[in-house]
C-alpha positions in Angstrom: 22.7 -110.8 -14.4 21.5 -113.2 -12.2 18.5 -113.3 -9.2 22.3 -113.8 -6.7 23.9 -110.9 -8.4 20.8 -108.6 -8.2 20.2 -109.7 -4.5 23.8 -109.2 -3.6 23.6 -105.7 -5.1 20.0 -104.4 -3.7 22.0 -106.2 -0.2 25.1 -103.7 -0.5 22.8 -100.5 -1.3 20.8 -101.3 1.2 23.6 -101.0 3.7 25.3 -98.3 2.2 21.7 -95.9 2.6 21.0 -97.0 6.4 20.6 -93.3 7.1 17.4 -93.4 5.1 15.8 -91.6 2.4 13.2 -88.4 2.1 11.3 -87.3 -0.7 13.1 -88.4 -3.6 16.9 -88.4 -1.4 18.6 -91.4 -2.0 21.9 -92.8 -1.0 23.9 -93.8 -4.0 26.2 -96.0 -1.9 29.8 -95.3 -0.2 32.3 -95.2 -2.8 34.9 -96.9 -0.4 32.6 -100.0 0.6 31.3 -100.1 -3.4 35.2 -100.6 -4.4 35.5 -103.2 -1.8 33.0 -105.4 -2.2 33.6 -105.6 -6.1 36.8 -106.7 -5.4 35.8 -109.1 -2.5 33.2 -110.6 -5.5 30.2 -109.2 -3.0 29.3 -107.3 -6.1 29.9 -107.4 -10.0 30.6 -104.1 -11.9 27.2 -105.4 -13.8 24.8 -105.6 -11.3 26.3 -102.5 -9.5 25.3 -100.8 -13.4 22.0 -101.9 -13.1 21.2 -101.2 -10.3 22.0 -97.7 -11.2 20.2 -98.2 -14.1 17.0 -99.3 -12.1 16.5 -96.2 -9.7 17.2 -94.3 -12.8 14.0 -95.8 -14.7 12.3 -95.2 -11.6 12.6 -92.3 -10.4 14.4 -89.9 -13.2 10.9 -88.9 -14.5 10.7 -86.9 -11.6 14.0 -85.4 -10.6 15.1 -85.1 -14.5 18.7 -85.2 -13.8 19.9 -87.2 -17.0 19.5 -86.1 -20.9 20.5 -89.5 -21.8 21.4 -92.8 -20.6 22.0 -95.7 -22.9 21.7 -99.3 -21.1 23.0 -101.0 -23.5 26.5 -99.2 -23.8 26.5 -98.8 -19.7 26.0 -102.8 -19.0 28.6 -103.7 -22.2 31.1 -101.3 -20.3 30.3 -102.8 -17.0 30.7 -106.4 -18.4 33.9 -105.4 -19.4 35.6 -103.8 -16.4 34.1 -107.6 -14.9 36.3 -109.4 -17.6 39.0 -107.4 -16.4 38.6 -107.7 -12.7 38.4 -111.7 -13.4 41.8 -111.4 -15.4 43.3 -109.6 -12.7 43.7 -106.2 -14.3 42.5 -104.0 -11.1 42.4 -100.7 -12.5 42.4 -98.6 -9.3 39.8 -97.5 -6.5 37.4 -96.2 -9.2 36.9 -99.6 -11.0 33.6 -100.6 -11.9 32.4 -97.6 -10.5 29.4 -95.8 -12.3 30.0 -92.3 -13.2 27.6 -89.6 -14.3 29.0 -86.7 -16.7 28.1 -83.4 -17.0 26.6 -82.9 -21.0 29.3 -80.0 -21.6 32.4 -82.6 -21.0 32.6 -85.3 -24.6 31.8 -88.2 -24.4 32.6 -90.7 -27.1 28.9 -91.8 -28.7 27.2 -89.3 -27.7 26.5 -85.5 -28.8 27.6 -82.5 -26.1 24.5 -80.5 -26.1 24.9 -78.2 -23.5 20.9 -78.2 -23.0 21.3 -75.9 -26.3 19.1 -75.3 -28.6 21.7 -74.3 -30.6 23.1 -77.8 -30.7 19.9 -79.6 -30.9 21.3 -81.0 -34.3 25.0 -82.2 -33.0 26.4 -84.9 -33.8 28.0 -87.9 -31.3 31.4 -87.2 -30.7 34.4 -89.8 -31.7 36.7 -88.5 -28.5 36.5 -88.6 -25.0 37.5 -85.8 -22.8 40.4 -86.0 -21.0 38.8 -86.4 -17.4 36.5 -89.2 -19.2 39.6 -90.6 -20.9 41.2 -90.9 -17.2 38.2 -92.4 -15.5 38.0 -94.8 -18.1 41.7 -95.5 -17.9 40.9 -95.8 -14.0 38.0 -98.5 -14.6 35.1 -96.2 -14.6 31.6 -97.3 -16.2 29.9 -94.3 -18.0 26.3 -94.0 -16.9 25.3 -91.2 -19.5 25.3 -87.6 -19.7 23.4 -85.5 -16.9 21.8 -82.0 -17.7 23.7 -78.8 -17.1 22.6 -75.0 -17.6 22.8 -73.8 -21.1 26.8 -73.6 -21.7 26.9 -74.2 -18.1 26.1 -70.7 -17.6 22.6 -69.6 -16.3 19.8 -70.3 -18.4 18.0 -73.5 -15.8 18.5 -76.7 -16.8 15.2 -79.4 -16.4 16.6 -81.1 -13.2 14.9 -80.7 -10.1 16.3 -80.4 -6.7 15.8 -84.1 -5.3 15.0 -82.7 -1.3 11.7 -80.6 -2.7 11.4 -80.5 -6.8 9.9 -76.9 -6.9 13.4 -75.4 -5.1 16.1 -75.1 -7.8 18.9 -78.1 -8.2 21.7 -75.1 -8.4 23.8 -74.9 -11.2 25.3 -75.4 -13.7 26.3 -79.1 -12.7 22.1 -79.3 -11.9 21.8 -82.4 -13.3 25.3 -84.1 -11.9 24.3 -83.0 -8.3 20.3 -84.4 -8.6 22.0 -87.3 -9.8 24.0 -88.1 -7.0 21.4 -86.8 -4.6 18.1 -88.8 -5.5 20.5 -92.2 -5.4 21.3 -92.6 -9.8 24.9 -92.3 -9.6 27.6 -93.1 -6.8 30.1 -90.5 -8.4 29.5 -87.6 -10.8 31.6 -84.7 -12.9 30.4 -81.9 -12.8 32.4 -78.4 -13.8 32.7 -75.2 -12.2 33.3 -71.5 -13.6 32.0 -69.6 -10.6 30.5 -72.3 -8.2 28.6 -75.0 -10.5 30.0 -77.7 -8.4 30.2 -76.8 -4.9 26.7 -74.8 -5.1 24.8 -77.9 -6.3 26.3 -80.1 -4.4 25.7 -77.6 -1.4 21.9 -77.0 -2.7 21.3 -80.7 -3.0 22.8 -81.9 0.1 26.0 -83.7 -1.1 29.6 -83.4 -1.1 32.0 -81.9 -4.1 35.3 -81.3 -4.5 36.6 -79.1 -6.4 40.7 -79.0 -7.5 42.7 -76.3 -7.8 42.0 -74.0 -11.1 43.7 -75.2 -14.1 44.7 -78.2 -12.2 43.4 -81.3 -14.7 43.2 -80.8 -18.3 40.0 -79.1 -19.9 40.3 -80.8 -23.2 37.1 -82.2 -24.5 35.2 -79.4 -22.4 32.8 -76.9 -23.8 35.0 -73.6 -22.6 32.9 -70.7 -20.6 35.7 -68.5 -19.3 38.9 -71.2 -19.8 40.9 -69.3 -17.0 38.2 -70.8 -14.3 36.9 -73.7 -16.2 37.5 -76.8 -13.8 36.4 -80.3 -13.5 35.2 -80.6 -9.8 34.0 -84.4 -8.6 30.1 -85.0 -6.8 29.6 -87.6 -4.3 26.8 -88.3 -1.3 29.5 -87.5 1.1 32.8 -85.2 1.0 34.8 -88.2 1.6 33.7 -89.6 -1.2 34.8 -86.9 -3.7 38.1 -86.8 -2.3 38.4 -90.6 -2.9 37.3 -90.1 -6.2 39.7 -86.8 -6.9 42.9 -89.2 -4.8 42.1 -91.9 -7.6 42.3 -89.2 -10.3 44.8 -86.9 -9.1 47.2 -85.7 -11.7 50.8 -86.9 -10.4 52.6 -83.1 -11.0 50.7 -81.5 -8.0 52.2 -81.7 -5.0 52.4 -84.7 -2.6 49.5 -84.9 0.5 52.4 -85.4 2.6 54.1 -81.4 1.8 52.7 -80.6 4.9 53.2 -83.3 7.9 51.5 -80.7 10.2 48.1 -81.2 11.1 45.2 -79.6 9.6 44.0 -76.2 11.8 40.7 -75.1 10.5 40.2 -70.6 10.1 36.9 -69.4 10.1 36.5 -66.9 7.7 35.4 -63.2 9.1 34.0 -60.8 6.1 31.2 -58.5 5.7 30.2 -60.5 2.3 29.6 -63.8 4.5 28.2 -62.0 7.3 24.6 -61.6 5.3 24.3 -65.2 5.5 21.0 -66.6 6.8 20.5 -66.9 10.5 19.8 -70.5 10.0 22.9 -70.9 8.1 25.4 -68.7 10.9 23.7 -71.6 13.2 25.1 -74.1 11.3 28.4 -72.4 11.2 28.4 -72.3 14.6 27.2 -75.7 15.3 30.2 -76.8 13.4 32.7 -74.7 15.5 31.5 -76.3 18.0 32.0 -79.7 16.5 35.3 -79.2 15.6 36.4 -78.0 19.5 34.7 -81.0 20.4 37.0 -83.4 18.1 40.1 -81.6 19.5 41.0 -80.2 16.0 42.5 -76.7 16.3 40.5 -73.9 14.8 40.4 -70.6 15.9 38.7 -67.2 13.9 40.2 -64.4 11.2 39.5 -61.7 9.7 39.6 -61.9 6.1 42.4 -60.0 4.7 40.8 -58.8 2.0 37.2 -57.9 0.4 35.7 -60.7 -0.8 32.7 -58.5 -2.1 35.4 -56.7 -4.3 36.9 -60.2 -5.4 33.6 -61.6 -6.4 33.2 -58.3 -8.2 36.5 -58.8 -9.9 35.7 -62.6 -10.6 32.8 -61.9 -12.5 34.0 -59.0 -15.0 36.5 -61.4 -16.0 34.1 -64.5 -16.2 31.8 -62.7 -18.5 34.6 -61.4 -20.6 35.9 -64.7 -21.5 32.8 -66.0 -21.6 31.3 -63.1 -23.9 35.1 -64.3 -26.4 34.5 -68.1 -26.3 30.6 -67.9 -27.2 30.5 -65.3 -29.3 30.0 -67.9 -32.3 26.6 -68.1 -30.8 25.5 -64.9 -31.7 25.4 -66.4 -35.4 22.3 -68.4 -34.2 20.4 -65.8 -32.9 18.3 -64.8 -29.7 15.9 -67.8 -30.8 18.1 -70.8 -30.8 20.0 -69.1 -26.7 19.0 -68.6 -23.7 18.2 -65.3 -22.9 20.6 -65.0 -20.1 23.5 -66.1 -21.7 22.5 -63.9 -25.0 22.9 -61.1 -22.2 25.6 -62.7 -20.7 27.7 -63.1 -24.5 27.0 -59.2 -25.1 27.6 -58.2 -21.5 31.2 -59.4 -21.4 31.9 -58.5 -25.2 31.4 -55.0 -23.7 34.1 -54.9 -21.4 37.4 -53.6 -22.7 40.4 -55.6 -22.7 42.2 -53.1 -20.6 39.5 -53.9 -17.8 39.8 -57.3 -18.1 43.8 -57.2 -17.7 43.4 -54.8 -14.5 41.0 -56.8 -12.8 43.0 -60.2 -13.2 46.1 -58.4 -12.0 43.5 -57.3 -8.8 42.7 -60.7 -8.6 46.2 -62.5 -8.1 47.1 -59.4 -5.9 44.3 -60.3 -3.8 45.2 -63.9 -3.9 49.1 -63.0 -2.8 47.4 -61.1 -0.1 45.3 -63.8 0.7 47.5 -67.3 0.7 50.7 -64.7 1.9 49.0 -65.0 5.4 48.8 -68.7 5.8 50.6 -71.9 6.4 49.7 -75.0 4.0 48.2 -76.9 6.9 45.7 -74.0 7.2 42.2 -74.9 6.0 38.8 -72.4 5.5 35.3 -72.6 6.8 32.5 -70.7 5.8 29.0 -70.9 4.5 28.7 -72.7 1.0 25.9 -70.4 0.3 24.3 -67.3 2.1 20.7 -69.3 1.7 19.0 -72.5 1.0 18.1 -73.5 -2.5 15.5 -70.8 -3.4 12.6 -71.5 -4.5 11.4 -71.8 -8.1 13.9 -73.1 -11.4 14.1 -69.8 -12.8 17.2 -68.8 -10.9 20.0 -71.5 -9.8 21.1 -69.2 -7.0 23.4 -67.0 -5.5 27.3 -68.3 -6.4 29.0 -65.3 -3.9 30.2 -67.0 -1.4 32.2 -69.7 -4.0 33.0 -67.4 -6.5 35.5 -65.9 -4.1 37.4 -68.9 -3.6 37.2 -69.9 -7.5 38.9 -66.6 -8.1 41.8 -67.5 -5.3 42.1 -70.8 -7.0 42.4 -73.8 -4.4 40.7 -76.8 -3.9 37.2 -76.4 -2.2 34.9 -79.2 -0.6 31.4 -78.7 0.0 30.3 -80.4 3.1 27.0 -81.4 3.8 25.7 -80.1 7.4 22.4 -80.4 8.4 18.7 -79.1 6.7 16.7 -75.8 7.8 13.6 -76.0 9.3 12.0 -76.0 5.9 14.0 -79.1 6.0 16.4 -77.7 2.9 20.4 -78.8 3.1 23.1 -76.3 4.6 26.3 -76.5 4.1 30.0 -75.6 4.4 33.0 -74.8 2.1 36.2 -76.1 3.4 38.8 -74.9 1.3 42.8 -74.7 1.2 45.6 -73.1 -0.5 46.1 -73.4 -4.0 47.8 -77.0 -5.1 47.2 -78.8 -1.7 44.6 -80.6 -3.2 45.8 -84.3 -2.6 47.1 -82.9 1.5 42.9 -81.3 1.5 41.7 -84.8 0.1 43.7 -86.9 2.6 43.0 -84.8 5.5 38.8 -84.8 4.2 37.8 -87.7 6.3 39.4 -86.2 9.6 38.2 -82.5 8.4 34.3 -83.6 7.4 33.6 -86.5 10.2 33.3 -84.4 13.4 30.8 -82.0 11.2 29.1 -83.7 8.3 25.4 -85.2 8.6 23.6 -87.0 6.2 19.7 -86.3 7.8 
């Protein structure tokens, strides 16, 4: 690369992270105005890897978002998707972009090691998952693999939350979100099972978006409880992971133009989200406020049904098909796992199948209950999370407030809103029926403008 095409990229960052930076909060860059200028020649797919590469070196020792990054394969991949770009093959939105992946998701060359002990010994794999497979196939560049809790479950991973490094990341997409946060990667994959994208992303100050369950392929993904598992998409703003997700969306779900009625925002009502912190009701408020302001129609609701009970219900069925797809690990004893997902294994080989059955047939009677009240146009607000990142990386947090949704199966956004006084992020969940997720991720920019802050 030469002095030009290092200039021209440090020249393009530097515009794209005007809003500043604080502690080790960086701004990767706006994915719109990245894809642009690589196709205006303002930027090379090369220099954009290295730059990537660069903040990486420099500042990873701290955060600890990555497990591994090899420079050699990122800039041979970059140099690539700039041979195609030359030729005239212009893969989509996403090419040339750098993209961080979750270490449960394969990647071809590289082991999946689930921040195992267990899997300390495993081998590189020769396939690609299918959401790497399509972001390759979309022009993606493949920065490495980025820490996750232990089978993306709860055992901590090393990375750090990049607004104050002693206050846990979230999880389990820890690493994917500190990535994204501290300025490493522009766009990152994360997976959720009860809330491991939209409560990092909330913790860490970023946007997410995650699609409707079942809604992209989870082959090539270390399973947790299959019925939830669900690539979900990481970005500085919430704009930015629905460009990503428009780029990527699967073309069976439904068009974003099944609704031409325009969006009308609920406020969620529930005893469960009423125990958020008063700093975070605030914010809430704030963005009620906002949204009156813009002239977007939002009015309040109570929630139709318990969302303490449906968070109840989630989890009994996440740890029993989590305690059936890990129960390999037992082989390897306490030693070689984590002890909360030893607990977790044992916990949901406990339940009984006929509990299981009965609290997934509550669950989609709750969700019939739910949606049957709404129009398609309708979207949710509420907290992301009833506190701040919490202190210490012992515990990645409290996943009530998203579980519910996961359980009722749309697609969710977090949006970034503004910091506490101790200067940690709050932020929203805007979520909408599920399989509107290309109508949610054309609507985002309109939805997240009048109340997203990047401070």
């Amino acid at each position: 690369m030469t002095c030009a095409d290092r200039k021209g990229a440090s020249s393009i960052m530097k515009k794209s992270h005007e809003l500043g930076s604080t502690n080790l909060v960086h701004d990767p860059g706006e994915l719109k105005r990245l894809a642009k200028a690589l196709r205006k020649g303002e930027l090379s797919a090369t220099s954009l890897a290295m730059h990537y590469l660069e903040r990486i070196e420099s500042i990873d020792r701290q955060v600890k978002a990555w497990r591994v990054v090899k420079p050699k394969q990122v800039l041979q991949e970059a140099a690539l998707r700039d041979n195609e770009l030359r030729g005239g093959l212009d893969r989509g939105p996403l090419h040339g972009i750098p993209v961080a992946i979750k270490d449960i998701i394969d990647v071809i060359g590289y082991p999946t090691r689930a921040n195992s002990k267990s899997r300390k010994d495993a081998k590189s794999v020769n396939a690609d998952a299918s959401i790497v497979a399509t972001l390759r196939q979309l022009g993606c560049v493949v920065l490495g693999k980025a820490h996750t809790t232990e089978f993306a479950l709860q055992d901590p991973s090393p990375a750090r939350n990049p607004h104050a490094p002693d206050h846990t990341p979230g999880g389990s997409s820890s690493g994917s979100a500190a990535a994204v946060a501290a300025g490493m990667a522009p766009l990152a994959i994360g997976t959720q099972t009860v809330a491991s994208v939209n409560r990092p992303a909330a913790y860490c100050g970023i946007g997410a978006f995650k699609p409707s369950t079942g809604s992209l392929p989870n082959f090539g993904i270390t399973p947790l409880a299959p019925n939830y598992d669900t690539p979900g998409l990481l970005a500085y703003r919430a704009a930015d992971a629905a460009f990503a997700y428009r780029a990527l969306a699967p073309s069976y779900m439904p068009s974003e133009a099944i609704s031409a009625a325009s969006p009308e925002i609920l406020v969620v009502e529930d005893p469960l989200i009423a125990q958020a912190a008063p700093s975070i009701q605030a914010a809430i408020e704030t963005a009620v406020e906002a949204y009156k302001a813009s002239q977007i129609a939002i009015k309040r609701f109570r929630s139709p049904i318990d969302f303490e009970k449906l968070v109840a219900q989630q989890r009994l069925t996440m740890l029993y098909e989590c305690g059936h797809s890990l129960a390999h690990l037992r082989a390897h004893g306490s030693s070689l796992i984590g002890p909360k997902l030893w607990s977790a294994i044992h916990e949901g080989l406990a339940i009984k199948a006929a509990h299981y059955d009965e609290a997934r047939r509550a669950i989609a009677q709750m969700r019939q209950k739910f949606f049957g009240r709404f129009k398609p146009h309708q979207v949710f607000l509420m907290p992301a999370t009833p506190q701040t990142a919490p202190k210490g990386l012992d515990w990645t947090g409290d996943p009530s407030y998203i579980a519910g949704w996961t359980a009722l199966g749309g697609p969710i956004l977090t949006v970034p809103l503004c910091k506490d006084l101790e200067k940690l992020p709050i932020a929203a969940l805007l979520s909408a029926s599920p399989g509107q997720d290309r109508w949610l991720a054309h609507h985002c920019e309109r939805l997240t403008k009048p109340i997203e802050h990047q401070d």
